[in-house]
N, C-alpha and C positions, 0 to 999 in steps of 0.2 A: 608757055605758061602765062607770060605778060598778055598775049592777047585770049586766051580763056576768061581771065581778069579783068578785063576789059567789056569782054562780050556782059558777061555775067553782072556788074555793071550798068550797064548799059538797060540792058530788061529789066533789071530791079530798079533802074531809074523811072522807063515808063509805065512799069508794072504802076511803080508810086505814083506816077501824073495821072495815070488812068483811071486811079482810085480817087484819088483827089478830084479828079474833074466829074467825076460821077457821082460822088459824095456831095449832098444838095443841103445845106442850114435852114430849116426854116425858124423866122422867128417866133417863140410867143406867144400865144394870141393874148391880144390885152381883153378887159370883161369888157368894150365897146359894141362886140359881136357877136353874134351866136357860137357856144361853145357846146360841141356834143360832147354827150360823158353814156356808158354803156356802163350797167351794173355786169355783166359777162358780155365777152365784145364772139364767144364760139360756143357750141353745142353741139356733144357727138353724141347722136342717137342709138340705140343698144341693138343690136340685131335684130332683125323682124323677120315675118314671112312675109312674101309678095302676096298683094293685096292690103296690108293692114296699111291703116295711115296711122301720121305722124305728126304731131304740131308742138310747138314749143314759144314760149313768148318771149320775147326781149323789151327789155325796159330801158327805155333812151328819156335821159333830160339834159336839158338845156340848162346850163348853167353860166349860161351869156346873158347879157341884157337886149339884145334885139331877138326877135320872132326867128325860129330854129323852122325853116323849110326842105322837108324830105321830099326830094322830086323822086326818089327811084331806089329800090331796095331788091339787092339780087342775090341769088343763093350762089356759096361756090362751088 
């Protein structure tokens, strides 16, 4: 019994570090820098048939005080 207690223990100990270590804080951003803001940040498109196309627009602003550059935008 003592050492089921033990084991069990033991895994939920590094179960916790392993969370912990992987669990990343990031600070903040101060207004110093480009801050993106998305008025919807997804968009699920409604069934279609093949062949029809599709477009949808996204609206991104800057609400940092330096210049907001988007090098690369990918669908997922």
């Amino acid at each position: 019994m003592t050492k089921n207690i033990l084991k069990t223990f033991v895994l939920l100990f590094f179960l916790a570090i392993t969370l912990l270590w992987r669990s990343q804080v990031y600070p903040a951003q101060s207004g110093d820098g480009p801050i993106i803001h998305f008025d919807q940040k997804n968009h699920i498109f409604p069934t279609v048939f093949e062949g029809e196309k599709l477009s949808h627009t996204f609206t991104v602003f800057n609400q940092g005080t330096a210049n907001l550059n988007i090098k690369r935008v990918t669908p997922s």
